[in-house]
PyMOL Python script that loads the backbone (N, CA, C, O; Angstrom):
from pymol import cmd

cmd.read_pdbstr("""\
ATOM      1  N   UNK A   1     -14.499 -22.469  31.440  1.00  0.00           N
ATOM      2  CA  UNK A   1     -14.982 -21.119  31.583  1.00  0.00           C
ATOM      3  C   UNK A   1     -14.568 -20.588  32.951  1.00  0.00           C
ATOM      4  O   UNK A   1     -14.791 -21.185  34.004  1.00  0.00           O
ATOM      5  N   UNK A   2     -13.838 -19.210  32.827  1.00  0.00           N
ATOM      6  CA  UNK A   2     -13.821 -18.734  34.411  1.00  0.00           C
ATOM      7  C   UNK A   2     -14.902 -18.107  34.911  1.00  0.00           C
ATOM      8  O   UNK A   2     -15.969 -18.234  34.310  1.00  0.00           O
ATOM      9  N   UNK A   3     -14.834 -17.369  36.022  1.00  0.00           N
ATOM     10  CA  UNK A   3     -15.953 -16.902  36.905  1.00  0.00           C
ATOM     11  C   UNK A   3     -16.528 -15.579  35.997  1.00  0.00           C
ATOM     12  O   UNK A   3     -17.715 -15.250  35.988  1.00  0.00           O
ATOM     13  N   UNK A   4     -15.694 -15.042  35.408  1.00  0.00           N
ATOM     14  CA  UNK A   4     -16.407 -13.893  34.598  1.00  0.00           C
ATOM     15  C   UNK A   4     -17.269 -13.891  33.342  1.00  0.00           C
ATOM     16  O   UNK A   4     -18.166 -13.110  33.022  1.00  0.00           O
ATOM     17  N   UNK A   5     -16.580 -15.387  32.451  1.00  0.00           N
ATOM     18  CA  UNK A   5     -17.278 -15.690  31.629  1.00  0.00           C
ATOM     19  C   UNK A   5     -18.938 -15.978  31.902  1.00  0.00           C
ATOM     20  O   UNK A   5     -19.866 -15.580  31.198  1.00  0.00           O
ATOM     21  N   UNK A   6     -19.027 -16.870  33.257  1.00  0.00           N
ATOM     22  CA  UNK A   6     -20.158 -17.372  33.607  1.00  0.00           C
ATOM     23  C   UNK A   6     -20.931 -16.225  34.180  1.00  0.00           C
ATOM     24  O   UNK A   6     -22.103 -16.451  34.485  1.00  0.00           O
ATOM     25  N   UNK A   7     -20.443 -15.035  34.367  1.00  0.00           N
ATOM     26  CA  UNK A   7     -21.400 -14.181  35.570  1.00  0.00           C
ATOM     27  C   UNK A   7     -21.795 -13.317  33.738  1.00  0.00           C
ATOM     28  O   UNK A   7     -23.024 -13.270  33.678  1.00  0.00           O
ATOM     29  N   UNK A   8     -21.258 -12.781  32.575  1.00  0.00           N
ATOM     30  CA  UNK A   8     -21.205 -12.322  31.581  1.00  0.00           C
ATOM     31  C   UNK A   8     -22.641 -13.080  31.127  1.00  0.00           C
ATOM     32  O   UNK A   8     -23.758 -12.631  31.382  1.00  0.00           O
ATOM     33  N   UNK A   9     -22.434 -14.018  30.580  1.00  0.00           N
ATOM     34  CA  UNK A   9     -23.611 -15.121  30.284  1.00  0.00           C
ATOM     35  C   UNK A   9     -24.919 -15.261  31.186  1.00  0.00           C
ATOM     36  O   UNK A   9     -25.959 -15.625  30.637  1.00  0.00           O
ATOM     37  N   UNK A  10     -24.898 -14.971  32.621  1.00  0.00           N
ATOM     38  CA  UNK A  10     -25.748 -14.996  33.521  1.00  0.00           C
ATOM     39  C   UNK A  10     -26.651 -13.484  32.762  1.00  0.00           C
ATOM     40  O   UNK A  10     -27.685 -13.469  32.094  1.00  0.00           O
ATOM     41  N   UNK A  11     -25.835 -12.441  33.165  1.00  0.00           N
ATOM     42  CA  UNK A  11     -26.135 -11.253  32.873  1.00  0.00           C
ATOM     43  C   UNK A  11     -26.799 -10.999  31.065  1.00  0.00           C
ATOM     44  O   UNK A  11     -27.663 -10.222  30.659  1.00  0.00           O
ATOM     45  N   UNK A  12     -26.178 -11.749  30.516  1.00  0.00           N
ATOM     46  CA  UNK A  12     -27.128 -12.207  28.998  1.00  0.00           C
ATOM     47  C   UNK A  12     -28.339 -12.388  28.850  1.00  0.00           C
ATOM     48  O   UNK A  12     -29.188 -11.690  28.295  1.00  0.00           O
ATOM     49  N   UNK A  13     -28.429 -13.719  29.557  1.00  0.00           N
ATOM     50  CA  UNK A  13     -29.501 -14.749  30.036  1.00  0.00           C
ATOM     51  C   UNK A  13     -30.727 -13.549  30.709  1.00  0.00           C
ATOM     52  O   UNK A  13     -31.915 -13.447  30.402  1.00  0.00           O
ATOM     53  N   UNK A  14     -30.113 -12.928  31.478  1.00  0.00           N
ATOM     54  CA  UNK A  14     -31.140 -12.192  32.494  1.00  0.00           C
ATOM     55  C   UNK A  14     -31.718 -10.972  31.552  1.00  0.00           C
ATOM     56  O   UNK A  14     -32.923 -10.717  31.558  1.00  0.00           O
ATOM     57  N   UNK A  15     -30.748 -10.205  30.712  1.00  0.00           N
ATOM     58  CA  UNK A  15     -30.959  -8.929  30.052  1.00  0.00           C
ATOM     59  C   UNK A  15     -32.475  -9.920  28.427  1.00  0.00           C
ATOM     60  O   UNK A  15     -33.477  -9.461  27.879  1.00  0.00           O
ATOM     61  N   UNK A  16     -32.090 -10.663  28.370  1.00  0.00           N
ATOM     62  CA  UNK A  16     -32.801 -11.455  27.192  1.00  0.00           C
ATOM     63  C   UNK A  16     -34.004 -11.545  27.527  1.00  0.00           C
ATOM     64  O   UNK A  16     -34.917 -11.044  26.870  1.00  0.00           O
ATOM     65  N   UNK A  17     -34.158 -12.200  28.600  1.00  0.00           N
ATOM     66  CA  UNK A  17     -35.857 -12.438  29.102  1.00  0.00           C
ATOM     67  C   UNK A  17     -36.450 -11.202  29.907  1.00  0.00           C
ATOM     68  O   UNK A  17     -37.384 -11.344  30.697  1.00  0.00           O
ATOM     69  N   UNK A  18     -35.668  -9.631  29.576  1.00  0.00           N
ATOM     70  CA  UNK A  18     -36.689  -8.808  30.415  1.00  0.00           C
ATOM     71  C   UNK A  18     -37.053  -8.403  28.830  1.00  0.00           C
ATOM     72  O   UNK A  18     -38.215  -8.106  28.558  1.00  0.00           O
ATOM     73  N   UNK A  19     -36.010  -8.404  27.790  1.00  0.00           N
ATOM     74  CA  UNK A  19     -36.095  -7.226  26.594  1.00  0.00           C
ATOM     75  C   UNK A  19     -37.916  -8.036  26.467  1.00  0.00           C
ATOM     76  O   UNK A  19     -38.283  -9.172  26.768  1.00  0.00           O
ATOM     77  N   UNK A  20     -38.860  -6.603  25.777  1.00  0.00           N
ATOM     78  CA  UNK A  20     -39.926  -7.109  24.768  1.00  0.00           C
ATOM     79  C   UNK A  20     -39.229  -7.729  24.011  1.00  0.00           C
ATOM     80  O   UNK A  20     -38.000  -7.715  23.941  1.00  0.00           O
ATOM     81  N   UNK A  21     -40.466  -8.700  22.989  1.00  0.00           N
ATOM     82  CA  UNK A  21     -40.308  -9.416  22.005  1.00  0.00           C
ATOM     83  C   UNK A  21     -40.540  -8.148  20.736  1.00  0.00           C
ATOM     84  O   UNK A  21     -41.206  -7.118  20.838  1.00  0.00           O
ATOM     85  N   UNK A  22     -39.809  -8.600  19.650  1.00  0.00           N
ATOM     86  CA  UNK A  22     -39.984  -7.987  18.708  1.00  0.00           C
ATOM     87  C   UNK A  22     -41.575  -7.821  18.192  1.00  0.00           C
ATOM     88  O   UNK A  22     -42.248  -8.750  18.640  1.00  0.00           O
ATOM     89  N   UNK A  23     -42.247  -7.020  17.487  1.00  0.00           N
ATOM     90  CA  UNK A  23     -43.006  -6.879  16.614  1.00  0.00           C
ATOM     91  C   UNK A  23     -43.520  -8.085  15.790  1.00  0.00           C
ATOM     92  O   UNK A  23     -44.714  -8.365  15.684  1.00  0.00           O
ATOM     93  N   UNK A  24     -42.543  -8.747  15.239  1.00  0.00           N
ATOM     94  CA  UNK A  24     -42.904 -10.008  14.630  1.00  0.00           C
ATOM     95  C   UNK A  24     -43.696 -11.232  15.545  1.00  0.00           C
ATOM     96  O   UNK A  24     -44.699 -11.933  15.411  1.00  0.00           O
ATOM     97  N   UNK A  25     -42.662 -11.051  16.507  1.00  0.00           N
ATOM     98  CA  UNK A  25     -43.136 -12.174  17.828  1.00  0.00           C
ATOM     99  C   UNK A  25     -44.514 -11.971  18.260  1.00  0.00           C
ATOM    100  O   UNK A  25     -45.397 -12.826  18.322  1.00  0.00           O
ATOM    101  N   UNK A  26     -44.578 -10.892  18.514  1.00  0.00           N
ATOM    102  CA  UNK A  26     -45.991 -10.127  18.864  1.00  0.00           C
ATOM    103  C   UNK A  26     -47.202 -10.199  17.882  1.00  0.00           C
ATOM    104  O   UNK A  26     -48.360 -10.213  18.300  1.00  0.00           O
ATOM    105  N   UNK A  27     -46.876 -10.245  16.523  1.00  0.00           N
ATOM    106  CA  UNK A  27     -47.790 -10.614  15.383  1.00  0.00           C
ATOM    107  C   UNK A  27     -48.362 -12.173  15.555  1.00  0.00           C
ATOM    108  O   UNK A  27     -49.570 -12.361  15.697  1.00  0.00           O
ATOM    109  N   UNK A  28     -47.340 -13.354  15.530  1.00  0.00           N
ATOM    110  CA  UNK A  28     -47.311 -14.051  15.370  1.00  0.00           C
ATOM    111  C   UNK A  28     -48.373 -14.657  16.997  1.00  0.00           C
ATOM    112  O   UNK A  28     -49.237 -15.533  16.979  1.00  0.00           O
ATOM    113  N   UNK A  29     -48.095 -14.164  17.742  1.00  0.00           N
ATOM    114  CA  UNK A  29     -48.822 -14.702  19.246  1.00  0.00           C
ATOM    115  C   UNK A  29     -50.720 -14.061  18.617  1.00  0.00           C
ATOM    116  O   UNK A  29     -51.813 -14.624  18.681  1.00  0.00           O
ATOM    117  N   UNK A  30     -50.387 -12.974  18.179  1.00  0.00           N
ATOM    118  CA  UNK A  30     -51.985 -12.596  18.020  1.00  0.00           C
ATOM    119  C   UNK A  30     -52.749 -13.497  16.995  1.00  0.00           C
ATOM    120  O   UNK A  30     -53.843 -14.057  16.925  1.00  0.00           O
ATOM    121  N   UNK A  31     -51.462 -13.334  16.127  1.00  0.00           N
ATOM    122  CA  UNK A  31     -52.190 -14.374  15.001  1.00  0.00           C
ATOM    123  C   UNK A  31     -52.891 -15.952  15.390  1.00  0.00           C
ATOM    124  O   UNK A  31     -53.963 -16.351  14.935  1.00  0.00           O
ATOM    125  N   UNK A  32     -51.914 -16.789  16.430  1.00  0.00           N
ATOM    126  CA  UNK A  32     -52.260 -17.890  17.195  1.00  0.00           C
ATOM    127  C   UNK A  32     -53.505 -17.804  17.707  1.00  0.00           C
ATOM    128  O   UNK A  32     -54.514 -18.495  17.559  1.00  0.00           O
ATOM    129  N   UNK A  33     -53.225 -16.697  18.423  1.00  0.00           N
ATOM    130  CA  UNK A  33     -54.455 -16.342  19.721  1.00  0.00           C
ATOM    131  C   UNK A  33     -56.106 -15.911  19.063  1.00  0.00           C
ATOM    132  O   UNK A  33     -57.185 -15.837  19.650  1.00  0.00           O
ATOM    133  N   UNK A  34     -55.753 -15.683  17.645  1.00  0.00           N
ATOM    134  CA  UNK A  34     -56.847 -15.584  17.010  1.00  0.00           C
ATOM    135  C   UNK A  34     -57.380 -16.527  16.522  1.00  0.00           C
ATOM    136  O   UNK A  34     -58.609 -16.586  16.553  1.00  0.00           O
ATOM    137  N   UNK A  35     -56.682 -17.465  15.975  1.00  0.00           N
ATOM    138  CA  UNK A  35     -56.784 -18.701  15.462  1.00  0.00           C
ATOM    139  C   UNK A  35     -57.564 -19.726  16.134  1.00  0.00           C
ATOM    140  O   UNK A  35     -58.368 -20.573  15.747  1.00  0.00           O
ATOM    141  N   UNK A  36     -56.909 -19.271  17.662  1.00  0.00           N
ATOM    142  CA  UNK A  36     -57.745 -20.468  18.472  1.00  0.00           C
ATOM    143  C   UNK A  36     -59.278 -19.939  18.993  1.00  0.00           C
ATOM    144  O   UNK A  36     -60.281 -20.551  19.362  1.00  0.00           O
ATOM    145  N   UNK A  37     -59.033 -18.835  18.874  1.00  0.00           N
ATOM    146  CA  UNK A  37     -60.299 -18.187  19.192  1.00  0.00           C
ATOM    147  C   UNK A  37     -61.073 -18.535  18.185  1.00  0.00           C
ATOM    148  O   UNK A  37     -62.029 -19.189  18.603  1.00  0.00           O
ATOM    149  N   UNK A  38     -61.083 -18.409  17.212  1.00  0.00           N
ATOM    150  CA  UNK A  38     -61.735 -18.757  16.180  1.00  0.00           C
ATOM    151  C   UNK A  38     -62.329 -20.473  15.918  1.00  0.00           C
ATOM    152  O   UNK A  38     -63.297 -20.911  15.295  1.00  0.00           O
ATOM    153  N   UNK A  39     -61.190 -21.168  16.753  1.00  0.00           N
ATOM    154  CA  UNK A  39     -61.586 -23.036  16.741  1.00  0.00           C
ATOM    155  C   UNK A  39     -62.406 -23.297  17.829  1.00  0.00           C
ATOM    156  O   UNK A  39     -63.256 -24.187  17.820  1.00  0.00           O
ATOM    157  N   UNK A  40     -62.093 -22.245  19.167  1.00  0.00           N
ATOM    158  CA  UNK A  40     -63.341 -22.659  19.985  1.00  0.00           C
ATOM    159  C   UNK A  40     -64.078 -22.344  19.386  1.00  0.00           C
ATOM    160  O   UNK A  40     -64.711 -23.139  18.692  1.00  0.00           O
ATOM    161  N   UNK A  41     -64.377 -20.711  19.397  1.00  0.00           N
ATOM    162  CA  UNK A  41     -65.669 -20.210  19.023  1.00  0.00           C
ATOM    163  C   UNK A  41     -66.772 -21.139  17.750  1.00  0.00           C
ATOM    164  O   UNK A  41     -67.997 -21.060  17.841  1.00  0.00           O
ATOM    165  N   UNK A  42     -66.244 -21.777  16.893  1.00  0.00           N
ATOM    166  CA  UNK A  42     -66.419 -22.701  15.891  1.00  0.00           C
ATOM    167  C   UNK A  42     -67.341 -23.751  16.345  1.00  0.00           C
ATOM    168  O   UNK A  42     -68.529 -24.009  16.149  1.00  0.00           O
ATOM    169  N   UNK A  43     -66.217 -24.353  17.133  1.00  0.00           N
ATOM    170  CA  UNK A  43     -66.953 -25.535  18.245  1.00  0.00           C
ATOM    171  C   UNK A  43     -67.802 -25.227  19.005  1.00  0.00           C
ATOM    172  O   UNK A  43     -68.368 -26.131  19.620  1.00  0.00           O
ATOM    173  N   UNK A  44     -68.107 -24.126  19.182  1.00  0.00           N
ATOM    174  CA  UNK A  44     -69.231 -23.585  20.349  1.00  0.00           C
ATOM    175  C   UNK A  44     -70.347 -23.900  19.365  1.00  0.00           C
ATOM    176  O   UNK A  44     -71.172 -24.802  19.513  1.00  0.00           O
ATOM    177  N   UNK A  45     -70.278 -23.055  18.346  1.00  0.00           N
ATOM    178  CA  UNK A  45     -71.507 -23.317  17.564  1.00  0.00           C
ATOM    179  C   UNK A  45     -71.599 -24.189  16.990  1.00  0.00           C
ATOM    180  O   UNK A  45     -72.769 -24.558  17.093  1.00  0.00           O
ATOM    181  N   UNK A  46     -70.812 -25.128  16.101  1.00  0.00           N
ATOM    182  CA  UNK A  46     -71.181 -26.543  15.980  1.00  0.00           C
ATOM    183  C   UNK A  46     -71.933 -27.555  17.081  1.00  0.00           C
ATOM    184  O   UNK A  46     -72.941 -28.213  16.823  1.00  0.00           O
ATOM    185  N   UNK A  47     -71.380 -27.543  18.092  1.00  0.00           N
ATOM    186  CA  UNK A  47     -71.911 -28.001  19.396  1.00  0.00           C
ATOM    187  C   UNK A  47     -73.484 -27.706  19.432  1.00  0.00           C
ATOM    188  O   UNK A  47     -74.402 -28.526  19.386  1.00  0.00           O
ATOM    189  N   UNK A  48     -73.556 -26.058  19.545  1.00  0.00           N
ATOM    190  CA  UNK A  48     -74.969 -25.346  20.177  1.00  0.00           C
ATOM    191  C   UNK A  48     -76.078 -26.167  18.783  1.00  0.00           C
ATOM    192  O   UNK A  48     -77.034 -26.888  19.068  1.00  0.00           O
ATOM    193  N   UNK A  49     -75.675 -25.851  17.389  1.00  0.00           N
ATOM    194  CA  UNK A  49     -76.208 -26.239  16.233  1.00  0.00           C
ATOM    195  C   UNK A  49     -76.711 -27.644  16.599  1.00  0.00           C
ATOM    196  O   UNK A  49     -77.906 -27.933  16.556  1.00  0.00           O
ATOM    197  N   UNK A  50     -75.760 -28.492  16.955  1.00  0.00           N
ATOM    198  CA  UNK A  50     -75.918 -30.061  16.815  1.00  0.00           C
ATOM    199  C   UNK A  50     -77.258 -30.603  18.088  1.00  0.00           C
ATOM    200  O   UNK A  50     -78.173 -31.418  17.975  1.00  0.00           O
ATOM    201  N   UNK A  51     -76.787 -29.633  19.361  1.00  0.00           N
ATOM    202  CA  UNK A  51     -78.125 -29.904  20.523  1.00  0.00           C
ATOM    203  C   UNK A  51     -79.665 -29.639  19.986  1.00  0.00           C
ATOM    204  O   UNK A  51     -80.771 -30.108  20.256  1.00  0.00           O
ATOM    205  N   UNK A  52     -79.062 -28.471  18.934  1.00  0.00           N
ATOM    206  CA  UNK A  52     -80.588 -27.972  19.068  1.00  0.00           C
ATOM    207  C   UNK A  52     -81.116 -28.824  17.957  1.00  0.00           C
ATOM    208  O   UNK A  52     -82.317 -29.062  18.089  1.00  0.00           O
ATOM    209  N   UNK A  53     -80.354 -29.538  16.521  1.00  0.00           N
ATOM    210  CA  UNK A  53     -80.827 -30.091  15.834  1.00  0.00           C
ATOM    211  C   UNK A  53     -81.918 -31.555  16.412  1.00  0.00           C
ATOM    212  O   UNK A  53     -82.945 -32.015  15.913  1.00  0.00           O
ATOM    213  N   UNK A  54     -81.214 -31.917  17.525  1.00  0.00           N
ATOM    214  CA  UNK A  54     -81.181 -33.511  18.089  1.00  0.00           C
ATOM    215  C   UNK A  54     -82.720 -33.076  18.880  1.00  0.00           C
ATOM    216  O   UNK A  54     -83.720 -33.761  18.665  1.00  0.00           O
ATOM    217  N   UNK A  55     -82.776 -31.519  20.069  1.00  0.00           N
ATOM    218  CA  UNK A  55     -84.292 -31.101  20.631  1.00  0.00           C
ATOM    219  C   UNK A  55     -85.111 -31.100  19.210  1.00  0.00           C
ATOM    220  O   UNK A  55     -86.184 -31.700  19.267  1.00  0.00           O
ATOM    221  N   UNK A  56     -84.859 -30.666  18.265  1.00  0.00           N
ATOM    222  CA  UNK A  56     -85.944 -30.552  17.029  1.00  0.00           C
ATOM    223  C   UNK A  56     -86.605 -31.801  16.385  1.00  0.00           C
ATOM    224  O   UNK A  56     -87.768 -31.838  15.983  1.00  0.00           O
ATOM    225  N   UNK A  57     -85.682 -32.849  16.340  1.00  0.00           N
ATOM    226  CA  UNK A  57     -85.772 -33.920  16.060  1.00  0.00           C
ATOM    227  C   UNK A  57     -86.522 -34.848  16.807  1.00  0.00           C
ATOM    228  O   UNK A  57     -87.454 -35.558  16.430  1.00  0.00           O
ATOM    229  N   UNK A  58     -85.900 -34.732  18.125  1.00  0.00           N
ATOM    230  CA  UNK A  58     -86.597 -35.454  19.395  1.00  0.00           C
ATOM    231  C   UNK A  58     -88.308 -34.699  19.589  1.00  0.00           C
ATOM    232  O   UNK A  58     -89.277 -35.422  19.816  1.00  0.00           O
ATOM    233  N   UNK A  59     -88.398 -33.601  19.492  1.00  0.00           N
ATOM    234  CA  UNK A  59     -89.484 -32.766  19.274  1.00  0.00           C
ATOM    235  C   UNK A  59     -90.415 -33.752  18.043  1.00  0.00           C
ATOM    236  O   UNK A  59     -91.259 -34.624  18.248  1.00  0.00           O
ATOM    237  N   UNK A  60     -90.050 -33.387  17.161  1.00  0.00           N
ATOM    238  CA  UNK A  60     -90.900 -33.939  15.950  1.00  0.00           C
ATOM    239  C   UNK A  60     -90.791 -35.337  16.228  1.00  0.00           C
ATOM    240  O   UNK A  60     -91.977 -35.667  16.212  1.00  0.00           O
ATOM    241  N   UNK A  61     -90.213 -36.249  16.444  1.00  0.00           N
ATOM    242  CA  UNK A  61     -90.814 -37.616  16.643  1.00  0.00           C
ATOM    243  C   UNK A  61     -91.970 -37.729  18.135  1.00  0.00           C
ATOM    244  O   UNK A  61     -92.788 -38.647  18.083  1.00  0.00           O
ATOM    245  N   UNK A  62     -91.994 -36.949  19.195  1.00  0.00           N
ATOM    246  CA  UNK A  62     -93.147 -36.764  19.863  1.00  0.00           C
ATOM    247  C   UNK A  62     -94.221 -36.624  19.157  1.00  0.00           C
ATOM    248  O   UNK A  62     -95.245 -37.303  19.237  1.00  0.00           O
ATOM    249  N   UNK A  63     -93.996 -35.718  18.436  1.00  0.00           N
ATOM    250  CA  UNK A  63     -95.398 -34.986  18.186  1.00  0.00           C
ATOM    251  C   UNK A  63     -95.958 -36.269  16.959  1.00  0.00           C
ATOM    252  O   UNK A  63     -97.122 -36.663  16.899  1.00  0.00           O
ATOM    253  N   UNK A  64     -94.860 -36.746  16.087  1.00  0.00           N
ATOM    254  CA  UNK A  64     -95.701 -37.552  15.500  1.00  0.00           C
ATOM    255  C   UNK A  64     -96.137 -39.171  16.065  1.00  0.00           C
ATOM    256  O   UNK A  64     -96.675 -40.066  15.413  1.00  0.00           O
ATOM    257  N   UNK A  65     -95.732 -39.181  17.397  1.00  0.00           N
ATOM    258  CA  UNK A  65     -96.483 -39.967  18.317  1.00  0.00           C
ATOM    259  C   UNK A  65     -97.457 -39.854  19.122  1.00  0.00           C
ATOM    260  O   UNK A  65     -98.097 -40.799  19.584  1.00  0.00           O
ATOM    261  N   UNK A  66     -97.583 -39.044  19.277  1.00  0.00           N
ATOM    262  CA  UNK A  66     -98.946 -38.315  20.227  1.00  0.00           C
ATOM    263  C   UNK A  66     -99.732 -38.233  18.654  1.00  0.00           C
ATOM    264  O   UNK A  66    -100.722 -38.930  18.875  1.00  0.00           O
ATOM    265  N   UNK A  67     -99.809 -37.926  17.674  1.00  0.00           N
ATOM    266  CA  UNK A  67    -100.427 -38.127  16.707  1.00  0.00           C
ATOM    267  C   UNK A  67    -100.649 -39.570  16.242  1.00  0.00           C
ATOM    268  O   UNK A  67    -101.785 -40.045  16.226  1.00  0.00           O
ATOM    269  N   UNK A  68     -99.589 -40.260  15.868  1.00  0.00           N
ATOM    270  CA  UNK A  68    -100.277 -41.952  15.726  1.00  0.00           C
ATOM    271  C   UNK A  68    -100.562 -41.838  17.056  1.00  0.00           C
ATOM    272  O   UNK A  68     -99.354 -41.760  17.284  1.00  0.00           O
ATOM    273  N   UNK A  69    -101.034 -41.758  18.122  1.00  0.00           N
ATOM    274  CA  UNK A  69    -101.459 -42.365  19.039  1.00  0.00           C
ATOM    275  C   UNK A  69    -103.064 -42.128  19.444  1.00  0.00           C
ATOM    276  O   UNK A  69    -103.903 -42.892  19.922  1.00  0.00           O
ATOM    277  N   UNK A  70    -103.114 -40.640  19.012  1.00  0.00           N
ATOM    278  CA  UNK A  70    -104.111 -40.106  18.662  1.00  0.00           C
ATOM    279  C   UNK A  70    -105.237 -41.093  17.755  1.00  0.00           C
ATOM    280  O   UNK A  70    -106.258 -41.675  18.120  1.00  0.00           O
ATOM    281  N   UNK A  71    -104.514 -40.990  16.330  1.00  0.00           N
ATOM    282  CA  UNK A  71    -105.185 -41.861  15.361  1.00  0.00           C
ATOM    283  C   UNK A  71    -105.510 -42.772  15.339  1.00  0.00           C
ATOM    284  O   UNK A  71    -106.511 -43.042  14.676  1.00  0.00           O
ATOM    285  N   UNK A  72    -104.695 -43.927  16.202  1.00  0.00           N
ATOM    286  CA  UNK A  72    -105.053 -45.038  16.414  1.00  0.00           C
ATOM    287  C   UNK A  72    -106.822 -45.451  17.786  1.00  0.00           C
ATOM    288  O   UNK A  72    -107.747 -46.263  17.805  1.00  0.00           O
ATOM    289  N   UNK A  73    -106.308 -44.202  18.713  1.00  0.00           N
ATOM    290  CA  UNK A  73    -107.084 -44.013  19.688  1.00  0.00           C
ATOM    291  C   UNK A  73    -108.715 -43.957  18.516  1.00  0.00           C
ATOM    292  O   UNK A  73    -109.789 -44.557  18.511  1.00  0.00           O
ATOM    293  N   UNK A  74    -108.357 -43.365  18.046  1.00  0.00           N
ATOM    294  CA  UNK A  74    -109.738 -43.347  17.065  1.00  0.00           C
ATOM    295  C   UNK A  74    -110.476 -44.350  16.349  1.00  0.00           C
ATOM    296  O   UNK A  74    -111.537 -44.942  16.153  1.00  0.00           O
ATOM    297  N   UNK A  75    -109.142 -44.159  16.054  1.00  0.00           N
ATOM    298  CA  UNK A  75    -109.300 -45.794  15.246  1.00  0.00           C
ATOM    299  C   UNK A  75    -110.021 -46.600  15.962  1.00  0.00           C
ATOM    300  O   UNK A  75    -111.049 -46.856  15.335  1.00  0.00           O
ATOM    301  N   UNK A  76    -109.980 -47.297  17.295  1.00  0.00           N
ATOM    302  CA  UNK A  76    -110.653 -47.946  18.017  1.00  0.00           C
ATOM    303  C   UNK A  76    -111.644 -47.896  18.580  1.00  0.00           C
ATOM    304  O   UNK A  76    -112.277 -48.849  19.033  1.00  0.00           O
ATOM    305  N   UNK A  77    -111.931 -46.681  18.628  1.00  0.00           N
ATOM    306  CA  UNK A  77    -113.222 -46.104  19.159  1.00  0.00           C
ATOM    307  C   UNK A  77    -114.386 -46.390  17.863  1.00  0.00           C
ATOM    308  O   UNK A  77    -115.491 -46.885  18.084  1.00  0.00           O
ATOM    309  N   UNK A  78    -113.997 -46.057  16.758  1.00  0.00           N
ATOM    310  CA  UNK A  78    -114.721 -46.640  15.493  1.00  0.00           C
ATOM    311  C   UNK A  78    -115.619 -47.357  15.483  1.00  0.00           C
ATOM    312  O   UNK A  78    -116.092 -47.739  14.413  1.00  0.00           O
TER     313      UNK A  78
END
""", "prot")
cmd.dss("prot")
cmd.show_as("cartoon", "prot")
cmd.util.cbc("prot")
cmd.orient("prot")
């Protein structure tokens, strides 16, 4: 290649990465960008769902210990 070929190709190279992307390109990034939005956002609430199931749970086995504990307390007093 001579010096003009390479400065031609430079000038390619450079004109390529200022042009916008087509319409399609642009579809296709939103479409992604939605997608993932959609897998966090997903995981957010699976996540938030799963904490609060485990406080509800952890909740209700208190309470039904402070209750046998209760009962038993009685029990002995009997």
């Amino acid at each position: 290649m001579n010096e003009y070929e390479m400065e031609q190709i430079e000038k390619q190279m450079r004109s390529a990465v200022r042009l916008p992307q087509s319409y399609n390109a642009w579809a296709d990034i939103e479409r992604d960008a939605r997608q993932q939005r959609a897998r966090v956002l997903g995981g957010m609430i699976s996540n938030f769902l799963a904490a609060m199931a485990a406080k509800v749970s952890g909740f209700g086995r208190q309470v039904r210990s402070t209750a046998a504990d209760c009962t038993q307390a009685r029990l002995r007093h009997n």
